[in-house]
TORVO-455824 format. One line per field, with one value per residue (C-alpha): residue in three letters; residue number from 1; x, y, z. Coordinates in steps of 0.001 Angstrom, whole numbers, plus 500000, padded with zeros to 6 digits. Layout:
N
zake: ALA_...
fiti: NUM_...
X: X_...
Y: Y_...
Z: Z_...
//
This chain:
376
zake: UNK_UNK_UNK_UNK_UNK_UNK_UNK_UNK_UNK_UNK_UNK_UNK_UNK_UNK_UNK_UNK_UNK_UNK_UNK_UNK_UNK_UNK_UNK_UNK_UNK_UNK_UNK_UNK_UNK_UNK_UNK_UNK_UNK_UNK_UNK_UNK_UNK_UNK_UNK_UNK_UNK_UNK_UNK_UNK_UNK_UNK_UNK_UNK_UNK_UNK_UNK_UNK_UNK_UNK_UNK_UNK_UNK_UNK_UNK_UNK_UNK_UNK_UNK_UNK_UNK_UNK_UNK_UNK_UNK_UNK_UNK_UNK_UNK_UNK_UNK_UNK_UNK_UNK_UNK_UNK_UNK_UNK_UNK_UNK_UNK_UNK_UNK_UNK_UNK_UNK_UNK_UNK_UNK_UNK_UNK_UNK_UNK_UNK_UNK_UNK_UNK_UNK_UNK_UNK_UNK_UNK_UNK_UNK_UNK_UNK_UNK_UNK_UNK_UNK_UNK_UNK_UNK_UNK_UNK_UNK_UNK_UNK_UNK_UNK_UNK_UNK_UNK_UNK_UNK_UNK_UNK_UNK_UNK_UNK_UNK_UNK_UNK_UNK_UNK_UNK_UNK_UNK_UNK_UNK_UNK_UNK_UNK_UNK_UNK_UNK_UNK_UNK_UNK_UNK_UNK_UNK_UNK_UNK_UNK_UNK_UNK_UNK_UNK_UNK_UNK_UNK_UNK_UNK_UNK_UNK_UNK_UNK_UNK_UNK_UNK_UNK_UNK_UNK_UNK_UNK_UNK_UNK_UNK_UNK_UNK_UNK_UNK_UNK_UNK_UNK_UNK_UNK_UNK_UNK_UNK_UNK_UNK_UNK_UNK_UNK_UNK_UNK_UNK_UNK_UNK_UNK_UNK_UNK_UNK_UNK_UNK_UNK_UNK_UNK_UNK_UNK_UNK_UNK_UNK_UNK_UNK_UNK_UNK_UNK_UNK_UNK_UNK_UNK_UNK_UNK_UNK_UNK_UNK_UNK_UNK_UNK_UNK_UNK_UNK_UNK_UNK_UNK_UNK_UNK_UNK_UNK_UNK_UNK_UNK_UNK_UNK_UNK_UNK_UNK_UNK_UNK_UNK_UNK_UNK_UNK_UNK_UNK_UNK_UNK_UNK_UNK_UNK_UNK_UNK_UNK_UNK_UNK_UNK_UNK_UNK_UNK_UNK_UNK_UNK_UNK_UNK_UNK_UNK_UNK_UNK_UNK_UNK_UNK_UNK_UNK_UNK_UNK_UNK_UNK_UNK_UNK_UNK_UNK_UNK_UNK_UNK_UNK_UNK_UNK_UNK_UNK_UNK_UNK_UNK_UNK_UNK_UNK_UNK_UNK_UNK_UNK_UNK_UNK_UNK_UNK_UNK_UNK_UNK_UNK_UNK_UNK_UNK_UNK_UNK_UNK_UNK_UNK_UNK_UNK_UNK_UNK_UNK_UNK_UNK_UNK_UNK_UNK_UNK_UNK_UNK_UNK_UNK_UNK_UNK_UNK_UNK_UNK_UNK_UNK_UNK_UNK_UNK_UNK_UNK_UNK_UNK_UNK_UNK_UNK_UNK_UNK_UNK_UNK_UNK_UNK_UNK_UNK_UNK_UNK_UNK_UNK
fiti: 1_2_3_4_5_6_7_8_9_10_11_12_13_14_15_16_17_18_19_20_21_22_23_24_25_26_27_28_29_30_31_32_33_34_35_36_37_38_39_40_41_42_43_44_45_46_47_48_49_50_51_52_53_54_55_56_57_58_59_60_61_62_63_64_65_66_67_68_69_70_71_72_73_74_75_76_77_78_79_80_81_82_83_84_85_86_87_88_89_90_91_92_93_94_95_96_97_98_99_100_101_102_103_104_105_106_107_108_109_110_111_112_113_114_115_116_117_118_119_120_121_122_123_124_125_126_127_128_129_130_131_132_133_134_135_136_137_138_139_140_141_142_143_144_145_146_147_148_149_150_151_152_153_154_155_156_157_158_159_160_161_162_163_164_165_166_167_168_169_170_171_172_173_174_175_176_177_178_179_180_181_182_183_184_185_186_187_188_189_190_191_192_193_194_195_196_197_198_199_200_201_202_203_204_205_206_207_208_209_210_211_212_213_214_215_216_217_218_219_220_221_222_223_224_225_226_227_228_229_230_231_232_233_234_235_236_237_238_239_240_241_242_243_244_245_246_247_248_249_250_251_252_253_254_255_256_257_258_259_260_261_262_263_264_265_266_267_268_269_270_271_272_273_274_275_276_277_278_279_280_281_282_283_284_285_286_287_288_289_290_291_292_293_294_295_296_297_298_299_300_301_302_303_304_305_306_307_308_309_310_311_312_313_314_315_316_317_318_319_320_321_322_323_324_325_326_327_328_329_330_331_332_333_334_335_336_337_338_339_340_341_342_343_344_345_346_347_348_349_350_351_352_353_354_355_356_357_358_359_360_361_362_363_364_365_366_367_368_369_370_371_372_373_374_375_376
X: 865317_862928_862484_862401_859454_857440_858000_856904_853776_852438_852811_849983_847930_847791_847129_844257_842633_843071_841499_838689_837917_837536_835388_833302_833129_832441_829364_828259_828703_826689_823855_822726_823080_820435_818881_819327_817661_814660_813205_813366_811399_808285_806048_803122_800885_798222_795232_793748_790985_789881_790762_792455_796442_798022_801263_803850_806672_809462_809651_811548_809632_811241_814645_813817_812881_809775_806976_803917_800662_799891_797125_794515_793122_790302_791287_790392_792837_792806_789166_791050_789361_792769_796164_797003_794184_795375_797228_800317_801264_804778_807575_808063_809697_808297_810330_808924_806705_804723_802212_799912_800780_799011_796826_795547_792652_793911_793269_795301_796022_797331_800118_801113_804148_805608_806143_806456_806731_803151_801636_801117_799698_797211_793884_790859_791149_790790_789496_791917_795309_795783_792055_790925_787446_787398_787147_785262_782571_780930_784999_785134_781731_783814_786464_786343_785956_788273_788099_791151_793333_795827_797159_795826_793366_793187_791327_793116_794364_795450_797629_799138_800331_801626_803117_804795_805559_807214_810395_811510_812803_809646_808989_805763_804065_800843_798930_795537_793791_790296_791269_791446_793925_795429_793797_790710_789333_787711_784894_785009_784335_781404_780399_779055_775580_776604_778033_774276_775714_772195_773400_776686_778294_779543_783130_783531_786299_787307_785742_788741_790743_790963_790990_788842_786551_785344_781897_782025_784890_783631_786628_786078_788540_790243_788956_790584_789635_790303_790570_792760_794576_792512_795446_794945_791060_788455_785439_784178_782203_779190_775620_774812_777644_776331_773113_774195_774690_777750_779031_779469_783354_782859_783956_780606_779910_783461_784027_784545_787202_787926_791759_793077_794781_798556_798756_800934_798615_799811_797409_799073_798536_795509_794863_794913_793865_793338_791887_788465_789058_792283_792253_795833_797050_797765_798197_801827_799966_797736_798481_797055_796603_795842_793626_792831_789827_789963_787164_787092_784637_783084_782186_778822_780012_779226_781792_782697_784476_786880_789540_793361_796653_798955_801749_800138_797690_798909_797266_798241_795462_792230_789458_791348_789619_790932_790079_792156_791917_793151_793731_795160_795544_797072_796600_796818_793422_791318_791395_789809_791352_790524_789575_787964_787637_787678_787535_789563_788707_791558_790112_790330_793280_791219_790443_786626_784900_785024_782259_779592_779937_778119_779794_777540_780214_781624_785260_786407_787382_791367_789628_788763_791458_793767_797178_800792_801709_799882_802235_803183
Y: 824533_825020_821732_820452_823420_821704_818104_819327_821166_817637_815908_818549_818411_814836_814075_816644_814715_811301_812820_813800_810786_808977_811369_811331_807601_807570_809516_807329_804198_805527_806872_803489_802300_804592_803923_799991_800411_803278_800316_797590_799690_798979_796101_796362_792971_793285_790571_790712_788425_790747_793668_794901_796496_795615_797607_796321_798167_796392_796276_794364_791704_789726_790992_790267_792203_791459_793204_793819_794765_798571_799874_797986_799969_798762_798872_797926_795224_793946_793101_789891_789816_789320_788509_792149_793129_790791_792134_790150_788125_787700_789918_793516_796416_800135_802621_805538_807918_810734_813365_813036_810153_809350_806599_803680_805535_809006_809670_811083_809021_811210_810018_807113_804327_801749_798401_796219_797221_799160_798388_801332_801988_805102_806883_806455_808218_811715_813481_816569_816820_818714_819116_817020_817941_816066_812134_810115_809233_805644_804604_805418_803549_800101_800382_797074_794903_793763_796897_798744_797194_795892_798292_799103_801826_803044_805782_809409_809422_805705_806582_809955_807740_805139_807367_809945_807011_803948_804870_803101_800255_798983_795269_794976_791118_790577_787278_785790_784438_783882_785414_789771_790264_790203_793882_792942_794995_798614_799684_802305_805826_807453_811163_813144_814199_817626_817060_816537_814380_812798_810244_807840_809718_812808_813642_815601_815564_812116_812086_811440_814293_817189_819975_823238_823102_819458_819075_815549_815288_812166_811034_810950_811728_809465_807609_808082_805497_806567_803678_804928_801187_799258_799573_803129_804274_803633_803237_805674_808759_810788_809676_809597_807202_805243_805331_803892_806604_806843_810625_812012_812427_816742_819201_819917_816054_814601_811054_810761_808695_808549_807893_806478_809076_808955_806677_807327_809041_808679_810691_808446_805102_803491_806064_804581_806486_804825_805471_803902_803430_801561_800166_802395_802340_806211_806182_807583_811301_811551_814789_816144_819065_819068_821608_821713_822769_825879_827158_831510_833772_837006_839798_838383_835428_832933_830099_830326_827446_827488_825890_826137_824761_822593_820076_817062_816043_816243_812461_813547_816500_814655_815455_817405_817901_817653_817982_816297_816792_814421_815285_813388_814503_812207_813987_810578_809324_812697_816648_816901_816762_813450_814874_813636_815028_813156_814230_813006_812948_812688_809656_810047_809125_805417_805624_805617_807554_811085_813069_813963_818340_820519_821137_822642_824881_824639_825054_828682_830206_828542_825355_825821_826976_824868_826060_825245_823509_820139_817583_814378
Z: 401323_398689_397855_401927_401501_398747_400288_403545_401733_399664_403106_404356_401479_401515_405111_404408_401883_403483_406915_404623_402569_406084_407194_404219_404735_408494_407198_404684_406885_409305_407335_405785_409146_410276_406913_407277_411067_410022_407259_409977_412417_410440_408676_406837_406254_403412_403566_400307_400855_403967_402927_405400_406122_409364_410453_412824_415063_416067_419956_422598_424278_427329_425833_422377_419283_417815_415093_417596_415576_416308_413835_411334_408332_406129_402648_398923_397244_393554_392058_391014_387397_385516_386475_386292_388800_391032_394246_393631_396787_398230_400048_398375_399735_399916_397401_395392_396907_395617_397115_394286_392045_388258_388266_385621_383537_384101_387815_390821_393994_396735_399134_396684_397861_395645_396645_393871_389839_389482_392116_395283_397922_397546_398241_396585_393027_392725_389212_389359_390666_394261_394129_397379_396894_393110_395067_393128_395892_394600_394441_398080_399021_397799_400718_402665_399710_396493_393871_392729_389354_391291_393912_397533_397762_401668_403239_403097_406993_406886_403767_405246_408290_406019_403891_406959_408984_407183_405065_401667_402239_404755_403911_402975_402735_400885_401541_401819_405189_406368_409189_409254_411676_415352_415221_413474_410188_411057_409294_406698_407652_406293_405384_407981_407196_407420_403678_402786_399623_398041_396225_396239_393449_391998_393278_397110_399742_401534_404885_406431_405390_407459_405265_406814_404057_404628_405724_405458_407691_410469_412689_415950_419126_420895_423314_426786_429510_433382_435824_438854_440376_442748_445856_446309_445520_448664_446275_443946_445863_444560_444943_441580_441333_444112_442341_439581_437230_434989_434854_431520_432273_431436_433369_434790_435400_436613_436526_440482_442982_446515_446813_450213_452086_451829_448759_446397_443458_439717_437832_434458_435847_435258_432285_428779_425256_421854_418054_418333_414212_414117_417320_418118_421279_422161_425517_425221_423419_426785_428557_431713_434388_437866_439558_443621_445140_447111_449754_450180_452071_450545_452346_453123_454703_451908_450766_447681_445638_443175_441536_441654_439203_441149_439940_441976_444251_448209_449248_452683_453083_453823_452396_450186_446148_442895_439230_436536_433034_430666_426780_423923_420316_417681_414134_412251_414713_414079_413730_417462_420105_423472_426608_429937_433170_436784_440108_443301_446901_449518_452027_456279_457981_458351_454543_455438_452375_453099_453955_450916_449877_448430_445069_442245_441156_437488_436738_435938_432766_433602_433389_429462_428790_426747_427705_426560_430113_430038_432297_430191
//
């Protein structure tokens, strides 16, 4: 019995540990497969006689995966002088990374990634380690054109996203064209004036980093385009449209439609967003709200306007008025935050423009308010 006991007891044991070597293994199979499919998501393209970094997502076109160019970034490359200052062309790989890496001559990078022997990817040099105000600012001012030992200096945002977004392993190729990009190359960002920096050296924060102390911060919003599809607008309405007049797109200057009546309205189509710097598309990050026009009279018999939250806009109550404000943030574009207004008018039962009102009213306090309950 006792020995049946022990048999019995090694048969348990054992079964444990085979159940959880497999397990163990099942894991680590299937992390390098996410591994193996994270590093494939991204490529990076570095034109050294332009100066400029393209980076490419993997997609499916037609039913087939293929790198489609999302974001260009103006950059410095090797100065060329010497073989070691010499971006080194060919097919590399992204590896070590570091928040604030050491550089040749005793300088800080910040954000730096490996991608072949000593060569990075990294800001413009720094004096002092995790002191983002010590940039050296005449370093900066050579963005765009061949400068750094070797390595590729980019601007601070462009290096963050780099850095956040592509994992080790991201194949990076370095060549040499004539030709910047499919993107094109953006310009460099300069300091806003509010820095008041009187001459091109000295050390200060990188105008693209966002930082609260940064007076020299300069990136602008994205840029959100509204263009409602052609089937279901009537023309636009306003006079000062009709005049000729662009509206400023603000909430006290609407960009204005007429939508046929009974259409069905999509306040997402015919919306688009993008980074004005890198040429990103970030149409995805574009939220909105939807407010309706409503018409009440006060004890002296006066209308009085104002405006309403609702989930969509009714197409089937003519004449019927709505505000829609569109927002889009992207923290890797800018700090501040996209945002355009436009205003919709439900056409007649013919779709004939509807009838010209008497709106001078500005949108209430719910209006400038933010919120948490933007639809997507």
């Amino acid at each position: 019995m006792i020995n049946m006991s022990c048999d019995i007891k090694k048969r348990i044991v054992l079964i444990v540990l085979a159940v959880t070597v497999s397990v163990a293994v099942a894991c680590f199979i299937s992390q390098q497969n996410v591994y193996a499919a994270d590093k494939g998501t991204y490529l990076i393209k570095v034109n050294t006689k332009k100066n400029v970094v393209t980076a490419y997502k993997k997609s499916i076109i037609n039913g087939k995966k293929k790198y489609v160019p999302i974001r260009a970034m103006v950059v410095s490359c090797g100065r060329a002088t010497s073989r070691s200052s010499t971006t080194p062309a060919g097919s590399y790989r992204m590896s070590d990374k570091s928040k604030w890496g050491l550089l040749y001559g005793g300088v800080w990078g910040r954000y730096t990634v490996r991608f072949y022997r000593d060569y990075l990817f990294h800001t413009v040099a720094y004096r002092n380690r995790h002191d983002p105000k010590s940039l050296y600012v005449s370093e900066y001012y050579k963005l765009g054109r061949k400068a750094s030992a070797g390595c590729v200096r980019m601007q601070f945002i462009d290096e963050q996203w780099l850095y956040n977004t592509c994992p080790k392993g991201t194949r990076v190729i370095v060549y040499k064209s004539s030709k910047a990009g499919p993107l094109g190359k953006p310009e460099r960002v300069g300091f806003n004036k509010k820095a008041k920096l009187k001459r091109k050296y000295g050390t200060y924060y990188e105008p693209t980093d966002p930082v609260k102390k940064n007076k020299g911060y300069n990136l602008k919003a994205p840029a959100i385009k509204v263009s409602y599809p052609a089937d279901i607008r009537v023309n636009t309405a306003g006079e000062e449209q009709k005049a000729g007049r662009k509206p400023a797109g603000t909430a006290a200057d609407p960009l204005k439609f007429t939508i046929r009546y009974g259409s069905r309205f999509d306040p997402k189509k015919g919306v688009s967003a993008k980074d004005r710097r890198t040429f990103q598309d970030l149409t995805s990050k574009v939220k909105y709200r939807i407010f309706a026009r409503t018409e009440k009279t006060d004890e002296q018999g006066n209308d009085v306007y104002g405006w309403e939250k609702v989930t969509s806009a009714d197409t089937s109550k003519e004449g019927a008025v709505y505000r829609i404000e569109y927002k889009c943030y992207y923290k890797y574009c800018s700090k501040y935050t996209g945002k355009i207004f436009s205003e919709i008018t439900i056409g007649g039962k013919t779709n004939d423009d509807s009838p010209d009102y008497d709106d001078e009213e500005e949108l209430n306090e719910m209006i400038d308010d933010p919120g948490d309950d933007l639809g997507e």
